[in-house]
PyMOL commands that place a pseudoatom at each C-alpha (Angstrom):
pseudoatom trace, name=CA, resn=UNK, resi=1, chain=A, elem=C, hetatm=0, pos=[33.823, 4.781, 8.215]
pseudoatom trace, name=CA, resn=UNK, resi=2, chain=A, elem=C, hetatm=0, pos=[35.128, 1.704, 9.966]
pseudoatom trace, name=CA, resn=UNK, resi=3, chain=A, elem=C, hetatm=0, pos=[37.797, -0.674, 8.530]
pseudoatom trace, name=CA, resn=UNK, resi=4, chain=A, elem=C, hetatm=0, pos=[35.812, -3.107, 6.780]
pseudoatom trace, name=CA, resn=UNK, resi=5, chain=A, elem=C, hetatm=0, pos=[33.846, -0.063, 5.438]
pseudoatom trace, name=CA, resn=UNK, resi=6, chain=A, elem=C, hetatm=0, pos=[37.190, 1.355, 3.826]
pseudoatom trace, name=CA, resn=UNK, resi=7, chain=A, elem=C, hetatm=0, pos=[38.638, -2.014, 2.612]
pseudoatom trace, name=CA, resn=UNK, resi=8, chain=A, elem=C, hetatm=0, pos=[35.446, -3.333, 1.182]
pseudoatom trace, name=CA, resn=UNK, resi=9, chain=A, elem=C, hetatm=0, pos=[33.852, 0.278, -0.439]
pseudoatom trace, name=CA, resn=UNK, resi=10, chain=A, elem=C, hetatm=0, pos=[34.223, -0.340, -3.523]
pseudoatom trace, name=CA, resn=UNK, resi=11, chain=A, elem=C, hetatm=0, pos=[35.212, -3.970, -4.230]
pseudoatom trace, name=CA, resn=UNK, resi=12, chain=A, elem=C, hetatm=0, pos=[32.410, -5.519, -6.122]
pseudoatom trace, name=CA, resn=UNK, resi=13, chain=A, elem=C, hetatm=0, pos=[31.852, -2.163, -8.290]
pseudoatom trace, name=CA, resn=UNK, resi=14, chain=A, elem=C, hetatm=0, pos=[35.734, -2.467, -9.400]
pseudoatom trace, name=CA, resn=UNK, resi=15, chain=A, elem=C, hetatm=0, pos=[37.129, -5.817, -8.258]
pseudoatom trace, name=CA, resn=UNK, resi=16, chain=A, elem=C, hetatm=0, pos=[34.104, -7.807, -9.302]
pseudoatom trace, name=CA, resn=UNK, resi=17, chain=A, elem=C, hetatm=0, pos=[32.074, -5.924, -11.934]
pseudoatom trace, name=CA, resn=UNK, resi=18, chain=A, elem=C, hetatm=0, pos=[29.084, -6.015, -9.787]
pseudoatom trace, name=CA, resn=UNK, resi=19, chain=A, elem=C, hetatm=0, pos=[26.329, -3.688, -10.460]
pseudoatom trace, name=CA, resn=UNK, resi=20, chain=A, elem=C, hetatm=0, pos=[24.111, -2.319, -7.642]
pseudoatom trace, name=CA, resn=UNK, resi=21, chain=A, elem=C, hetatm=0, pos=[21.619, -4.973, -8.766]
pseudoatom trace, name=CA, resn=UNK, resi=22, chain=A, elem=C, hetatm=0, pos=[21.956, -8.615, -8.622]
pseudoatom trace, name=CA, resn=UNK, resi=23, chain=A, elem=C, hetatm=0, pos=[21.727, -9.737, -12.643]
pseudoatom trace, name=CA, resn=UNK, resi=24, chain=A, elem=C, hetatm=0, pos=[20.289, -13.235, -12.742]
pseudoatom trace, name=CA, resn=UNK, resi=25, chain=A, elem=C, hetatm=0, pos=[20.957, -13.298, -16.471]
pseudoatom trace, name=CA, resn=UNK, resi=26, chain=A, elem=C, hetatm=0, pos=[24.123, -12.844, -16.172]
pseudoatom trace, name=CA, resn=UNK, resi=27, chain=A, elem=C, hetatm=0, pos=[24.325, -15.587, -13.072]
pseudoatom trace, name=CA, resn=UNK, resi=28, chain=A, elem=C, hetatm=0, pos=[22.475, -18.257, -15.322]
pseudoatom trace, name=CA, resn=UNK, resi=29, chain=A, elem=C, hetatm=0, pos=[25.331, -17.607, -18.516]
pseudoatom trace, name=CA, resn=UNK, resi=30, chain=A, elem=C, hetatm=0, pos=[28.452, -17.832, -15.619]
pseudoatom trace, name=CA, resn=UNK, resi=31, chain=A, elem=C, hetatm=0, pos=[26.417, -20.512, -14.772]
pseudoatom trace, name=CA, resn=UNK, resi=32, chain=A, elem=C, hetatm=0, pos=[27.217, -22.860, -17.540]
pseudoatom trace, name=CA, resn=UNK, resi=33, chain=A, elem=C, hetatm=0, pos=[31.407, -21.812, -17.012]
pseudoatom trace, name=CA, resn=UNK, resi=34, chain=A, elem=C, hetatm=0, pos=[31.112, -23.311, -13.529]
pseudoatom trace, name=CA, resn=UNK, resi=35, chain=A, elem=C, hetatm=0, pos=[29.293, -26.178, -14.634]
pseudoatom trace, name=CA, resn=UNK, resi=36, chain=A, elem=C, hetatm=0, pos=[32.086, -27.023, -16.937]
pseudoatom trace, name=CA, resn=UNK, resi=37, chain=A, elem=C, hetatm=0, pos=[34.739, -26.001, -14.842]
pseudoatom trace, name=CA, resn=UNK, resi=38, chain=A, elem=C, hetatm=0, pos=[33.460, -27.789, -11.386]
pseudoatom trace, name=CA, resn=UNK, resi=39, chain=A, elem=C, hetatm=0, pos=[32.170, -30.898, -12.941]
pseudoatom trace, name=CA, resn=UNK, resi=40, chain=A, elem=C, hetatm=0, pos=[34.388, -33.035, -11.387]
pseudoatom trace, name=CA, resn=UNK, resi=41, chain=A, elem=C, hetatm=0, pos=[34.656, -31.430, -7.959]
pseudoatom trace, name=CA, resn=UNK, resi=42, chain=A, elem=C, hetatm=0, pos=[31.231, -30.608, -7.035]
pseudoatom trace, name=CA, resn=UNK, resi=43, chain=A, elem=C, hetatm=0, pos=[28.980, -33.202, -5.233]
pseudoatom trace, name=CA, resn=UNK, resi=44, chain=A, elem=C, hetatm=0, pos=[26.211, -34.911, -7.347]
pseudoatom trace, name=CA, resn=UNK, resi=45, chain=A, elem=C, hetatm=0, pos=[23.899, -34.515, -4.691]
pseudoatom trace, name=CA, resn=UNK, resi=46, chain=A, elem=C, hetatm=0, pos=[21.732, -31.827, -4.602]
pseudoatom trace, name=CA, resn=UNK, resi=47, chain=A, elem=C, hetatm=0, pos=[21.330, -31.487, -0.536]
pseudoatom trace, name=CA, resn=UNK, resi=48, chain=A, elem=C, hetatm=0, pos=[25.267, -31.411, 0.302]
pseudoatom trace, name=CA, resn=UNK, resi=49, chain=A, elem=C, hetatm=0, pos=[26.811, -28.709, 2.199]
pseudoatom trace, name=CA, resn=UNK, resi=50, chain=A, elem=C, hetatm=0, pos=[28.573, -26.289, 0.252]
pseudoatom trace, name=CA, resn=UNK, resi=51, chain=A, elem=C, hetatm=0, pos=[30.598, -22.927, 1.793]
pseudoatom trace, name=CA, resn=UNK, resi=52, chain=A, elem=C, hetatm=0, pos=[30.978, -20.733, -0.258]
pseudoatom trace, name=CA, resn=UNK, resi=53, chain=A, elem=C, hetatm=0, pos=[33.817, -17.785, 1.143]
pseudoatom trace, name=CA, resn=UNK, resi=54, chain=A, elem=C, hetatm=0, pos=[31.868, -15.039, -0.540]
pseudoatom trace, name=CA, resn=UNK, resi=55, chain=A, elem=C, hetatm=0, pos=[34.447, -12.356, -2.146]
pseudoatom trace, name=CA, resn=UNK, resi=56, chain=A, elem=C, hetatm=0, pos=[32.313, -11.584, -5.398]
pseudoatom trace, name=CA, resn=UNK, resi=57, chain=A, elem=C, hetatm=0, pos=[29.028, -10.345, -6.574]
pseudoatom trace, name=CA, resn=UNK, resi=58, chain=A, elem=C, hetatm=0, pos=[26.995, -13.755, -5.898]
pseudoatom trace, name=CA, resn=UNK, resi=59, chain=A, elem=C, hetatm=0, pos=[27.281, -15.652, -9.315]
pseudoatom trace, name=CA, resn=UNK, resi=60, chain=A, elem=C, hetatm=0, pos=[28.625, -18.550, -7.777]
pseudoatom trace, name=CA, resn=UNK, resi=61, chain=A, elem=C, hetatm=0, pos=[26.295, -18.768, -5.028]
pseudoatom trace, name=CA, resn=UNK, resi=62, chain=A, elem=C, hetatm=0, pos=[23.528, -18.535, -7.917]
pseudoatom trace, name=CA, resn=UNK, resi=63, chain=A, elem=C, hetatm=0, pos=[24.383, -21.494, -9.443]
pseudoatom trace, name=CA, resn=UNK, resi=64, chain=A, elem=C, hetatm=0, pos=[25.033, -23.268, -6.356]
pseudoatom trace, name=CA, resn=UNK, resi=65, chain=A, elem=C, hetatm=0, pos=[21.570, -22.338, -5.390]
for i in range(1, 65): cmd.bond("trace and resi %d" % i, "trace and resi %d" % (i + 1))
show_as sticks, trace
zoom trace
């Protein structure tokens, strides 16, 4: 097992609460939390460039998306 392999095992399981499978449902209700909590810092377009530094199970890039 490499390094990244041992640091990263088992971070979304018990870090992030991440199941196996990607849970839309679950995306869509975190969904409405980040719209109230980014409403200000978020561009109103919908074609800007957004990076998202990916350390969870993918909520966040759901509702970006």
């Amino acid at each position: 097992m490499n390094y990244r392999e041992r640091i990263y095992k088992d971070c979304a399981s018990v870090m992030q609460d991440a199941g196996e499978k990607f849970d839309s449902a679950a995306a869509d209700h975190w969904g409405r939390a980040y719209r109230h909590y980014l409403r200000n810092w978020l561009p109103t377009g919908k074609t800007a460039a957004i990076a998202d530094l990916a350390c969870g199970g993918g909520k966040l890039l759901h509702f970006f998306s």
